[in-house]
mmCIF file of the N, C-alpha and C atoms, coordinates in Angstrom:
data_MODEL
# 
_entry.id   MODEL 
# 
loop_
_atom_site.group_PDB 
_atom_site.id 
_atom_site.type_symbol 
_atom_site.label_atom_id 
_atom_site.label_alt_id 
_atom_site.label_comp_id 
_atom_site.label_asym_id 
_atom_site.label_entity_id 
_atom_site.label_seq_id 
_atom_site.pdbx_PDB_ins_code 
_atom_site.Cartn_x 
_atom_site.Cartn_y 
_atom_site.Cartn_z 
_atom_site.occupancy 
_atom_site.B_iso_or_equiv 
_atom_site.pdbx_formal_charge 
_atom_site.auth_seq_id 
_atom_site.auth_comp_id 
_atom_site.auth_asym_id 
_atom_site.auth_atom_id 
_atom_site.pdbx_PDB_model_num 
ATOM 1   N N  . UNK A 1 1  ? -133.594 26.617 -161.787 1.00 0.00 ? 1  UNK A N  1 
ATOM 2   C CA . UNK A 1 1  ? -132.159 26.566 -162.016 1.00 0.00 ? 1  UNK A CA 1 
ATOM 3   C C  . UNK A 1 1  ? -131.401 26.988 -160.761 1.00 0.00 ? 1  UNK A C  1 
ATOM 4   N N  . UNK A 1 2  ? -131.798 28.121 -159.810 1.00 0.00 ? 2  UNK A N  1 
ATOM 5   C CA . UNK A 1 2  ? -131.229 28.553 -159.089 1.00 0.00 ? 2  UNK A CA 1 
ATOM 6   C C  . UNK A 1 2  ? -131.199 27.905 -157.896 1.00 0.00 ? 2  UNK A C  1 
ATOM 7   N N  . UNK A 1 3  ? -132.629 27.087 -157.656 1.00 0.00 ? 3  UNK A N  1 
ATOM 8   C CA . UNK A 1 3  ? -133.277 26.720 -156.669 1.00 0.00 ? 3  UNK A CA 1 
ATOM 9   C C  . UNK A 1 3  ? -132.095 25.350 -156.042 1.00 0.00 ? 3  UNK A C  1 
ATOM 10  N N  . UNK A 1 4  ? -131.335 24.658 -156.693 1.00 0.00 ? 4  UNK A N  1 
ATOM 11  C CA . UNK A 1 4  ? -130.446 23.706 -155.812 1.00 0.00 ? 4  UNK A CA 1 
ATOM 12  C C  . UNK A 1 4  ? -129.053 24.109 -155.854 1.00 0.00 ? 4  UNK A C  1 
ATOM 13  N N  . UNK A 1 5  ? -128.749 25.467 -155.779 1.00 0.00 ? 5  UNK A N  1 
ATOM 14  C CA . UNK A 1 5  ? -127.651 25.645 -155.067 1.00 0.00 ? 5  UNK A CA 1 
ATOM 15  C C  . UNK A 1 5  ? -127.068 25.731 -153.862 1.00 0.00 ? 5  UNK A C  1 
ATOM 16  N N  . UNK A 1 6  ? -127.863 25.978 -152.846 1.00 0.00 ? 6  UNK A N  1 
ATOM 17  C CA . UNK A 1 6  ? -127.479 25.303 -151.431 1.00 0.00 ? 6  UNK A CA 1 
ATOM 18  C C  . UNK A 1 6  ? -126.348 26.379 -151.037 1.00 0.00 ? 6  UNK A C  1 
ATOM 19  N N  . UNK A 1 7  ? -125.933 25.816 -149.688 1.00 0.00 ? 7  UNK A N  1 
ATOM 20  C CA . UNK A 1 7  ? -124.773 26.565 -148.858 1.00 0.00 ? 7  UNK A CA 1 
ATOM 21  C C  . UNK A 1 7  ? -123.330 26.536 -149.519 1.00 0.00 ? 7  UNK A C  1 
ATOM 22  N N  . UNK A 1 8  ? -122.999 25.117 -149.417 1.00 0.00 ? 8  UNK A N  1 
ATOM 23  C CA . UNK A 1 8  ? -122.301 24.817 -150.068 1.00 0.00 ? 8  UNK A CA 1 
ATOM 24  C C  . UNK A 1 8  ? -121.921 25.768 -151.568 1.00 0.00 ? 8  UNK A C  1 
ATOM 25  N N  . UNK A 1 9  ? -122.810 25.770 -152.650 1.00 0.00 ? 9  UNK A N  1 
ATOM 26  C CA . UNK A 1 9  ? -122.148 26.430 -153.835 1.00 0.00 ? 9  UNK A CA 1 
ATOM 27  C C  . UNK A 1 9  ? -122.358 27.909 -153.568 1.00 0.00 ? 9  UNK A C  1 
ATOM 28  N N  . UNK A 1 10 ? -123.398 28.955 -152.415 1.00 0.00 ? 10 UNK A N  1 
ATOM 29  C CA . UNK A 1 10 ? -123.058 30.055 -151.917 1.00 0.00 ? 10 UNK A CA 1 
ATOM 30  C C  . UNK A 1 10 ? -121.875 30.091 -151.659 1.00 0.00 ? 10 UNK A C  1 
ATOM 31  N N  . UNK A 1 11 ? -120.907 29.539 -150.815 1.00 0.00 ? 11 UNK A N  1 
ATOM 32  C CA . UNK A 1 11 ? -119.565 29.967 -150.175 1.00 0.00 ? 11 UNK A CA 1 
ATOM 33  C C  . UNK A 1 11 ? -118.783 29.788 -151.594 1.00 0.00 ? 11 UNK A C  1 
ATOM 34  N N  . UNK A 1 12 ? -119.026 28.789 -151.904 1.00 0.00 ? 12 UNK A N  1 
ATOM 35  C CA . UNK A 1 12 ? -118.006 28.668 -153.242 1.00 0.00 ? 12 UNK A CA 1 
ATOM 36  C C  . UNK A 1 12 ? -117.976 29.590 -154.495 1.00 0.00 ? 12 UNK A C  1 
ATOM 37  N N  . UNK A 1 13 ? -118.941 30.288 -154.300 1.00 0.00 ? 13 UNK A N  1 
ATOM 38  C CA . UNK A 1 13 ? -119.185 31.240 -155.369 1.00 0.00 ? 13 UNK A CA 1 
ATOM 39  C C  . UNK A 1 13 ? -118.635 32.899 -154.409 1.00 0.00 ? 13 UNK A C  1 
ATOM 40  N N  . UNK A 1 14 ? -118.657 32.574 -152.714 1.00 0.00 ? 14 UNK A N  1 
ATOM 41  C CA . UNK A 1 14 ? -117.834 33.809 -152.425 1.00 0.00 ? 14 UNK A CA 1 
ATOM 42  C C  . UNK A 1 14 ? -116.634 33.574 -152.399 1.00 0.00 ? 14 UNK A C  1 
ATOM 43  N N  . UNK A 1 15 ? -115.952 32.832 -152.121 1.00 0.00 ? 15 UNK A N  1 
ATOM 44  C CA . UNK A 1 15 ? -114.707 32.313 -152.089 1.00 0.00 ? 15 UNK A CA 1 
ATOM 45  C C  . UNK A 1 15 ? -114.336 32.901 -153.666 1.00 0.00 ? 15 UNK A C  1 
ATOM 46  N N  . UNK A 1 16 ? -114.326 32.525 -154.754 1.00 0.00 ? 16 UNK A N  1 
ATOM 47  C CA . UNK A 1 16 ? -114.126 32.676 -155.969 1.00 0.00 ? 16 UNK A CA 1 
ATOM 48  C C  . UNK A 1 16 ? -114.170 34.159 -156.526 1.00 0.00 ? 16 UNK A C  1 
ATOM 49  N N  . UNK A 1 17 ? -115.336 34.975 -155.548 1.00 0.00 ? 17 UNK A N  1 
ATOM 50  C CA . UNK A 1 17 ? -115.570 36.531 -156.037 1.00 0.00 ? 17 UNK A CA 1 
ATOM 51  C C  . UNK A 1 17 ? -114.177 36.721 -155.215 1.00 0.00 ? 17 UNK A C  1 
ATOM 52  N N  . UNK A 1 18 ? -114.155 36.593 -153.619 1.00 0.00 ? 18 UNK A N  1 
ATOM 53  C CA . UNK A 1 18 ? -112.980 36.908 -152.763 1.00 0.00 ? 18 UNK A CA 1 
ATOM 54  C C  . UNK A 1 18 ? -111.725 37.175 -153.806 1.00 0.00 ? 18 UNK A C  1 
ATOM 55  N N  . UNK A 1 19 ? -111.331 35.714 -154.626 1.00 0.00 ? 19 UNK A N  1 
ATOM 56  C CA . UNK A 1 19 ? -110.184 35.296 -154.919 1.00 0.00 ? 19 UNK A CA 1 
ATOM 57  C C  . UNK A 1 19 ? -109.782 36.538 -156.059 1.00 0.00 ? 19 UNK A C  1 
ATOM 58  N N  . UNK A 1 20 ? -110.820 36.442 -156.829 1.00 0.00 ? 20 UNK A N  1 
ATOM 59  C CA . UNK A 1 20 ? -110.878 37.360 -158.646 1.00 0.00 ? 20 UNK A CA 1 
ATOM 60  C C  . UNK A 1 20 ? -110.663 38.955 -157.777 1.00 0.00 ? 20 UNK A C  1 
ATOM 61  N N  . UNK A 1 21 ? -111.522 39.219 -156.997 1.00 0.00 ? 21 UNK A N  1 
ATOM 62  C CA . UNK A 1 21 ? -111.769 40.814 -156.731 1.00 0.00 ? 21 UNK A CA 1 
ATOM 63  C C  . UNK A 1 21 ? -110.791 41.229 -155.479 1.00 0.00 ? 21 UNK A C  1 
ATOM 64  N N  . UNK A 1 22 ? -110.645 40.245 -154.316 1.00 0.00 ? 22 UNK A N  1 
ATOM 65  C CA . UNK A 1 22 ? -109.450 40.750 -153.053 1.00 0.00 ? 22 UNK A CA 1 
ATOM 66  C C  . UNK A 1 22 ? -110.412 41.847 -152.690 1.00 0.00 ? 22 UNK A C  1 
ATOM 67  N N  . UNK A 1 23 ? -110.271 41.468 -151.138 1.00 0.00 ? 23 UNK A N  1 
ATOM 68  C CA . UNK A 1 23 ? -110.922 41.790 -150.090 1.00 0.00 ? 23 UNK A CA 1 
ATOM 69  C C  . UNK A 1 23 ? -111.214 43.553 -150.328 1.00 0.00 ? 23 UNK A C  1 
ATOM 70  N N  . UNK A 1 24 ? -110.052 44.258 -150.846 1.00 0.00 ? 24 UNK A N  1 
ATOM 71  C CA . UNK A 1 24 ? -110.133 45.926 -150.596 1.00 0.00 ? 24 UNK A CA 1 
ATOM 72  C C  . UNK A 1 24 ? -111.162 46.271 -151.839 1.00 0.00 ? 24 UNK A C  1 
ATOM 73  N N  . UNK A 1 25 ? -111.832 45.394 -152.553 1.00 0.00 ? 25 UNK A N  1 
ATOM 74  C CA . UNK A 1 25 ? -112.210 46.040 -153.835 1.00 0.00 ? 25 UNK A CA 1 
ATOM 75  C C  . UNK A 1 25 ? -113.550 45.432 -153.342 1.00 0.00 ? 25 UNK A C  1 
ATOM 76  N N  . UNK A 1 26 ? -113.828 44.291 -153.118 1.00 0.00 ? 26 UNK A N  1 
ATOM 77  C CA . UNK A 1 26 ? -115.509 43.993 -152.291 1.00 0.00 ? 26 UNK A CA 1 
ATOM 78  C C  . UNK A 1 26 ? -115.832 44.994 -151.487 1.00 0.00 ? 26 UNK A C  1 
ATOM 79  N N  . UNK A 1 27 ? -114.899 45.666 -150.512 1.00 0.00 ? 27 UNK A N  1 
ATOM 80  C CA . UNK A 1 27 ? -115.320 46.314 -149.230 1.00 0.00 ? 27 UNK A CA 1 
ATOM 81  C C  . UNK A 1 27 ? -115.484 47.698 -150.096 1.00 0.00 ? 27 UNK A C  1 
ATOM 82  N N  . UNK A 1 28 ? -114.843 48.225 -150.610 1.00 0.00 ? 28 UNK A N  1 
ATOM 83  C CA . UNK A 1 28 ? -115.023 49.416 -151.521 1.00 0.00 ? 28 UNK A CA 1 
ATOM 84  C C  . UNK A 1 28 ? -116.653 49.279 -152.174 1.00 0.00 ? 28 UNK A C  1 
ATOM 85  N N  . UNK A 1 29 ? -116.590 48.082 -152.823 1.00 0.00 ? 29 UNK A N  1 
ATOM 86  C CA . UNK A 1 29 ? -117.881 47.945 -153.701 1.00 0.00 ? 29 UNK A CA 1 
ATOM 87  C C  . UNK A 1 29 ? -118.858 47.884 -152.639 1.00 0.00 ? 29 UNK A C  1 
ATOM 88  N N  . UNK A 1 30 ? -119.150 47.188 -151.771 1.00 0.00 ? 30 UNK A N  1 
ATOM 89  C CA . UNK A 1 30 ? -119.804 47.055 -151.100 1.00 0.00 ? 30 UNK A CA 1 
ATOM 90  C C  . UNK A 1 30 ? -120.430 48.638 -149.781 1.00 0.00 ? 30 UNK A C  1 
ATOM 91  N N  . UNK A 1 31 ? -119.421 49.741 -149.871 1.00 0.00 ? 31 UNK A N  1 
ATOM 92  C CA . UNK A 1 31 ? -119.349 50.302 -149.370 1.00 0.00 ? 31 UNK A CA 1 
ATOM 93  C C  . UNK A 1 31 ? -120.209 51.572 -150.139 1.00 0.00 ? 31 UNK A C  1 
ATOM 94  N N  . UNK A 1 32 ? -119.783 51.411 -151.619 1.00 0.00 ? 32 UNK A N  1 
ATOM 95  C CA . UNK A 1 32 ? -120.547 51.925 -152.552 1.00 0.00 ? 32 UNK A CA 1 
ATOM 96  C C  . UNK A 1 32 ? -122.064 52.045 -152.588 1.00 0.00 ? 32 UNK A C  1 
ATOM 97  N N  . UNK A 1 33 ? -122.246 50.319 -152.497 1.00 0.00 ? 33 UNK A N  1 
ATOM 98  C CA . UNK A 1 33 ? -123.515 49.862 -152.897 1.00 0.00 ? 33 UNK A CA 1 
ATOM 99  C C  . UNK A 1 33 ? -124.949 50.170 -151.081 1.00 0.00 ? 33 UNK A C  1 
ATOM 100 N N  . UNK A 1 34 ? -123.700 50.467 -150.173 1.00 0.00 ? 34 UNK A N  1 
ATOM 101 C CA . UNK A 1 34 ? -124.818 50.785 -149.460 1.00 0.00 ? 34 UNK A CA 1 
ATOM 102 C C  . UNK A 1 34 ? -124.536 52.705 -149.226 1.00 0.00 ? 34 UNK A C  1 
ATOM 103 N N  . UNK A 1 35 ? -123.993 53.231 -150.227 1.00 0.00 ? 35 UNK A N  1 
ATOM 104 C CA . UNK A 1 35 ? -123.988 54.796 -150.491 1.00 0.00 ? 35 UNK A CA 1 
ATOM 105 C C  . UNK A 1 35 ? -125.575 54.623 -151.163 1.00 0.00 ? 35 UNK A C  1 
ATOM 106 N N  . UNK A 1 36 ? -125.623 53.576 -152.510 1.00 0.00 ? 36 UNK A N  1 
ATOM 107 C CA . UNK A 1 36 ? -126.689 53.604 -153.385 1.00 0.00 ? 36 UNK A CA 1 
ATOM 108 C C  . UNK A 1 36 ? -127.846 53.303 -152.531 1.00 0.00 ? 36 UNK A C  1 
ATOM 109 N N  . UNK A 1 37 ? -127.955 52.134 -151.554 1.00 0.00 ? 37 UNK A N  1 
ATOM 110 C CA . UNK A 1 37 ? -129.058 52.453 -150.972 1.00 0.00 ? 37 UNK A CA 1 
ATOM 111 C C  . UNK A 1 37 ? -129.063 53.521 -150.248 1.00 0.00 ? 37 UNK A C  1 
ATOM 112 N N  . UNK A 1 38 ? -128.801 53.883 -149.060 1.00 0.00 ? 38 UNK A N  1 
ATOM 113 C CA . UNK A 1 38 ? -129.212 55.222 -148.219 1.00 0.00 ? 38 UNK A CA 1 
ATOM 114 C C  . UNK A 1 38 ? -129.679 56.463 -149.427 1.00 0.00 ? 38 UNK A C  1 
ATOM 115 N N  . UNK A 1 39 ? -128.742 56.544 -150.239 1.00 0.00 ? 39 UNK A N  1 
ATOM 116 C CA . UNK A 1 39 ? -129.810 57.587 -151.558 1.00 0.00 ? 39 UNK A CA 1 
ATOM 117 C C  . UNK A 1 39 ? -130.932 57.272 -151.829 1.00 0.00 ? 39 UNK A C  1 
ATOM 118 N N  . UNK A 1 40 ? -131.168 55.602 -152.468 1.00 0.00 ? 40 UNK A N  1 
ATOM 119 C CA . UNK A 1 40 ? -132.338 55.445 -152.798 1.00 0.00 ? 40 UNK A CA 1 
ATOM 120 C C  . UNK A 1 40 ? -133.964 55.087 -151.816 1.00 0.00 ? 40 UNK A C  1 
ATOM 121 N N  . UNK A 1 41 ? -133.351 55.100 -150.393 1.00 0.00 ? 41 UNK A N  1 
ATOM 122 C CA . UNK A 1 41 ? -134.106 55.342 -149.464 1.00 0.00 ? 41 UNK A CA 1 
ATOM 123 C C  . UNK A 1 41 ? -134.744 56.936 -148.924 1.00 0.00 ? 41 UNK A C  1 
ATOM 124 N N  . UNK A 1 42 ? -133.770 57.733 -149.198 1.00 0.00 ? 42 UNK A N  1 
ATOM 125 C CA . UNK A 1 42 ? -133.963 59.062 -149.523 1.00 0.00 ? 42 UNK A CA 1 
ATOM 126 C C  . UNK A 1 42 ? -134.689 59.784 -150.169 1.00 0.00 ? 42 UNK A C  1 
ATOM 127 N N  . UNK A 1 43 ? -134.834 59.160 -151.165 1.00 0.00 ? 43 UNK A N  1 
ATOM 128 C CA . UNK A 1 43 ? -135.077 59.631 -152.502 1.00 0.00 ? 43 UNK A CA 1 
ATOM 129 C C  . UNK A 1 43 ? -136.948 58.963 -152.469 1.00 0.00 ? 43 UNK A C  1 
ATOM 130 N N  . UNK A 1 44 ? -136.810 58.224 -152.111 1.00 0.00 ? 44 UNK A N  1 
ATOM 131 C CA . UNK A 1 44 ? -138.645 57.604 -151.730 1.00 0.00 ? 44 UNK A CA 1 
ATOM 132 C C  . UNK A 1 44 ? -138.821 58.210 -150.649 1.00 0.00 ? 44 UNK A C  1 
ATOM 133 N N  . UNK A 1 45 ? -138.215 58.672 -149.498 1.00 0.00 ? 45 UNK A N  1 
ATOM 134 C CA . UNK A 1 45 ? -138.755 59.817 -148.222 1.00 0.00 ? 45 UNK A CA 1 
ATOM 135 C C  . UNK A 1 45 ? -139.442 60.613 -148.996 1.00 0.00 ? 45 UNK A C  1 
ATOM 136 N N  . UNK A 1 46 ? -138.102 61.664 -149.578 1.00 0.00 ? 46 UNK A N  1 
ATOM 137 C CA . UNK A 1 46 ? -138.668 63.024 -150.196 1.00 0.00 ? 46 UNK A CA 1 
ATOM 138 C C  . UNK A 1 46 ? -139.974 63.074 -151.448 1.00 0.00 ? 46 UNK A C  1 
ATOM 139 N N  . UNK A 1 47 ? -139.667 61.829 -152.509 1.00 0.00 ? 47 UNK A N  1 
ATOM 140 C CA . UNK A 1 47 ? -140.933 61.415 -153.188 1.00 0.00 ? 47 UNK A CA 1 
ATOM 141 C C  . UNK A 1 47 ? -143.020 61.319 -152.126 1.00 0.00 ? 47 UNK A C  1 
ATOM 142 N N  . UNK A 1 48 ? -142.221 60.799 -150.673 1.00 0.00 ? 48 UNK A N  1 
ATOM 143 C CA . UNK A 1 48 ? -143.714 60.320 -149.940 1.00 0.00 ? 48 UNK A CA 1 
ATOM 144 C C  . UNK A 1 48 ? -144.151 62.035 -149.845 1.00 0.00 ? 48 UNK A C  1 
ATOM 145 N N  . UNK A 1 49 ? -142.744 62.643 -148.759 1.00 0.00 ? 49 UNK A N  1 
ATOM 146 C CA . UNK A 1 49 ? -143.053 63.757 -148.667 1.00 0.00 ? 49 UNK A CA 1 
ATOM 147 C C  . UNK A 1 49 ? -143.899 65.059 -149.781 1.00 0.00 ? 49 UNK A C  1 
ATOM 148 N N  . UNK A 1 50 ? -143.167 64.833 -151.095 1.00 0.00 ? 50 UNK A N  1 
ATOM 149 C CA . UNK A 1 50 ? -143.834 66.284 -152.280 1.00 0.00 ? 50 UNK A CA 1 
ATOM 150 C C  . UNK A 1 50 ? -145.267 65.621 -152.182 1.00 0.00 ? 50 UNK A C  1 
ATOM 151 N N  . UNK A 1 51 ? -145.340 63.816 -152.295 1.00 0.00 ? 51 UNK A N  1 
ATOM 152 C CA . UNK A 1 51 ? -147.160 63.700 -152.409 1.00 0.00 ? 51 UNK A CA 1 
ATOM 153 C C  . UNK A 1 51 ? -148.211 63.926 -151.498 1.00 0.00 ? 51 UNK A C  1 
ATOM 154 N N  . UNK A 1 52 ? -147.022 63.727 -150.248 1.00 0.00 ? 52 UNK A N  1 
ATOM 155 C CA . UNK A 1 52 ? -147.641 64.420 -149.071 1.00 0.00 ? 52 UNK A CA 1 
ATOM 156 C C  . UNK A 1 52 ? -148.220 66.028 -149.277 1.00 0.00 ? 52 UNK A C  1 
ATOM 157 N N  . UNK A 1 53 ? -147.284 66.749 -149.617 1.00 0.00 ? 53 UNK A N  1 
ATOM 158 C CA . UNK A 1 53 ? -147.460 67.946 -149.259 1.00 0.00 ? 53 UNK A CA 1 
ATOM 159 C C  . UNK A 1 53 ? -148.609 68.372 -150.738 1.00 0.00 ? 53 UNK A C  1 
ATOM 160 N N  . UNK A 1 54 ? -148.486 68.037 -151.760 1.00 0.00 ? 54 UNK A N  1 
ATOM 161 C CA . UNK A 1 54 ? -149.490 68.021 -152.895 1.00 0.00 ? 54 UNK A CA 1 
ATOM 162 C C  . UNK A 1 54 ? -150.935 67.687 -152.291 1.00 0.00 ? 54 UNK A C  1 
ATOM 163 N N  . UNK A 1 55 ? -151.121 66.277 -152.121 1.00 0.00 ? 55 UNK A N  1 
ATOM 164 C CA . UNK A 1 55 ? -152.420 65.994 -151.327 1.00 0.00 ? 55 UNK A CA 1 
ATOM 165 C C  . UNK A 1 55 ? -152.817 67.058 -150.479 1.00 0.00 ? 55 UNK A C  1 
ATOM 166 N N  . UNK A 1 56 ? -151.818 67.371 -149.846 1.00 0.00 ? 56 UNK A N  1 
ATOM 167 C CA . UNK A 1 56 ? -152.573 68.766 -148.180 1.00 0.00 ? 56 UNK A CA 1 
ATOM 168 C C  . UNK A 1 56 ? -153.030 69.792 -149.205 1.00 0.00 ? 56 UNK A C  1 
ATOM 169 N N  . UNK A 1 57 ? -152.396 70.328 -149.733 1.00 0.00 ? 57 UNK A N  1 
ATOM 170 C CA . UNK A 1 57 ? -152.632 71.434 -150.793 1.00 0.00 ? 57 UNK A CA 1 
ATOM 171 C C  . UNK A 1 57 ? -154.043 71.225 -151.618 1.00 0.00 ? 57 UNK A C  1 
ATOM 172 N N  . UNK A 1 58 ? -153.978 70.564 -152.086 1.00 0.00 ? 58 UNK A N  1 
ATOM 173 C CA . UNK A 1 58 ? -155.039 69.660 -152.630 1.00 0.00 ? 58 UNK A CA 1 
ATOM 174 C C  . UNK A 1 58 ? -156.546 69.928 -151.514 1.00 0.00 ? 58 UNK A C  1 
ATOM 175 N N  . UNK A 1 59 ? -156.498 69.413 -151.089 1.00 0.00 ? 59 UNK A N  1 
ATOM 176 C CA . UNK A 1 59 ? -157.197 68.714 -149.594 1.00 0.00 ? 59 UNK A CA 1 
ATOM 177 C C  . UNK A 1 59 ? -157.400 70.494 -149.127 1.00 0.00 ? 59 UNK A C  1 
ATOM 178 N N  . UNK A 1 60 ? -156.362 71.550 -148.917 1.00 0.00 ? 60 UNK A N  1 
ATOM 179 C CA . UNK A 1 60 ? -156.951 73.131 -148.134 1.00 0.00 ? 60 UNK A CA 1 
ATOM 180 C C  . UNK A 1 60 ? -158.254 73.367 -149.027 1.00 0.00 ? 60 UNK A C  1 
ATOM 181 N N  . UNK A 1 61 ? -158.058 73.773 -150.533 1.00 0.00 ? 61 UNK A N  1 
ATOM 182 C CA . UNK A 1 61 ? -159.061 74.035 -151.297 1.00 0.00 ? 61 UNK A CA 1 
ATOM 183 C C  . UNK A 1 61 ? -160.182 73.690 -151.636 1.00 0.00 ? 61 UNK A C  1 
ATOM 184 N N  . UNK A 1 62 ? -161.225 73.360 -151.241 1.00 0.00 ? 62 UNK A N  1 
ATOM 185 C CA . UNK A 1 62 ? -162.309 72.636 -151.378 1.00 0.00 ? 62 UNK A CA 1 
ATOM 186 C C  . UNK A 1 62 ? -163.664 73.438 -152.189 1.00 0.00 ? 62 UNK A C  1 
ATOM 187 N N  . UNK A 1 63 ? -163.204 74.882 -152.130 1.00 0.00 ? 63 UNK A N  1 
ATOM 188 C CA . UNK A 1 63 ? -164.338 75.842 -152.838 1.00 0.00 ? 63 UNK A CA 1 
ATOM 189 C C  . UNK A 1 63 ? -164.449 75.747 -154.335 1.00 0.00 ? 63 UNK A C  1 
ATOM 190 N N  . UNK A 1 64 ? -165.891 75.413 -154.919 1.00 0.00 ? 64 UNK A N  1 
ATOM 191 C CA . UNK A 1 64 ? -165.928 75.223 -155.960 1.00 0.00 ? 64 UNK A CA 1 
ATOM 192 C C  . UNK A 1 64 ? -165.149 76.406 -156.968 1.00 0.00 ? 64 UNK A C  1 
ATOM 193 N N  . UNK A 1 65 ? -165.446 76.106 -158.263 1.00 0.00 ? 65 UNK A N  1 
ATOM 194 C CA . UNK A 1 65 ? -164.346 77.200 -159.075 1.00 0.00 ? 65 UNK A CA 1 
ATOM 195 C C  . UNK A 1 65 ? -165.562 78.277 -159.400 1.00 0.00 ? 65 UNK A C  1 
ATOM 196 N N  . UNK A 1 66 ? -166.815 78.179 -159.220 1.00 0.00 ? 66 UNK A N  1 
ATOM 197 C CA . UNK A 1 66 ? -167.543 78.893 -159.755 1.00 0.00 ? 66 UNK A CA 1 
ATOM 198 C C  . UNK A 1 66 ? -167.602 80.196 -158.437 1.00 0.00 ? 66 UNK A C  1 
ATOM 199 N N  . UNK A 1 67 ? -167.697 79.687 -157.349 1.00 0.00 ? 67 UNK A N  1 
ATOM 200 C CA . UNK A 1 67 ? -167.758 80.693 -156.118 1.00 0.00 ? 67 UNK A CA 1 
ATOM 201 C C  . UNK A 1 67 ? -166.612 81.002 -155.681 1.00 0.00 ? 67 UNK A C  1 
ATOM 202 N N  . UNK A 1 68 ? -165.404 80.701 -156.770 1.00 0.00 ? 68 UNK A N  1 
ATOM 203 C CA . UNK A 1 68 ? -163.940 81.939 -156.377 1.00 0.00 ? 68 UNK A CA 1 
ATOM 204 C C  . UNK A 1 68 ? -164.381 82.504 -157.488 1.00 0.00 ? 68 UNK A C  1 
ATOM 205 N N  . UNK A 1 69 ? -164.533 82.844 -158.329 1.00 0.00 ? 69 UNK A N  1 
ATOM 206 C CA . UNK A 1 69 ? -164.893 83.479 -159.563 1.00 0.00 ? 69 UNK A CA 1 
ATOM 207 C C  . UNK A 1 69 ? -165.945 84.773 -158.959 1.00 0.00 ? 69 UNK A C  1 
ATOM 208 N N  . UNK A 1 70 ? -166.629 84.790 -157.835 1.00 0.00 ? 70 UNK A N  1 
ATOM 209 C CA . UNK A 1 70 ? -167.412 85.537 -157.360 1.00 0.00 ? 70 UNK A CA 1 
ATOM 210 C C  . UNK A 1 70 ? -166.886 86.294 -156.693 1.00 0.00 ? 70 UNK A C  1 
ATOM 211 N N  . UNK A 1 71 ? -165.928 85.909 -156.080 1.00 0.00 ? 71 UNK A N  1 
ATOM 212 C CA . UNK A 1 71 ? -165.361 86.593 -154.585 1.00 0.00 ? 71 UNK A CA 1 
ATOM 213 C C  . UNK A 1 71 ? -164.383 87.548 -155.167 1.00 0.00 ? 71 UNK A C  1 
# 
């Protein structure tokens, strides 16, 4: 369905958002929507990072549980 819309009905479909929404309310939205990404790029850093830092944690301890039980 999507696949023969072409250049042509792209512009015509911005032209039409342009017309309904005016330029100050796209640039707003749009200004928004790359607030939402830079968060959600953020937000997968700090996610790599806690699994990062879990794994290391993980990864120091290697002594079985029976020979801390001794010590």
């Amino acid at each position: 369905m999507l696949n023969n819309i072409g250049l042509p009905g792209l512009l015509l479909i911005a032209i039409v958002v342009l017309v309904l929404f005016g330029r100050g309310k796209i640039s707003s939205l749009m200004g928004e929507v790359g607030k939402g990404i830079t968060a959600f790029k953020k937000g997968v850093d700090d996610g790599k990072k806690e699994l990062e830092n879990e794994a290391s944690e993980m990864a120091r301890d290697v002594t079985p549980e029976d020979e801390k039980d001794k010590v």
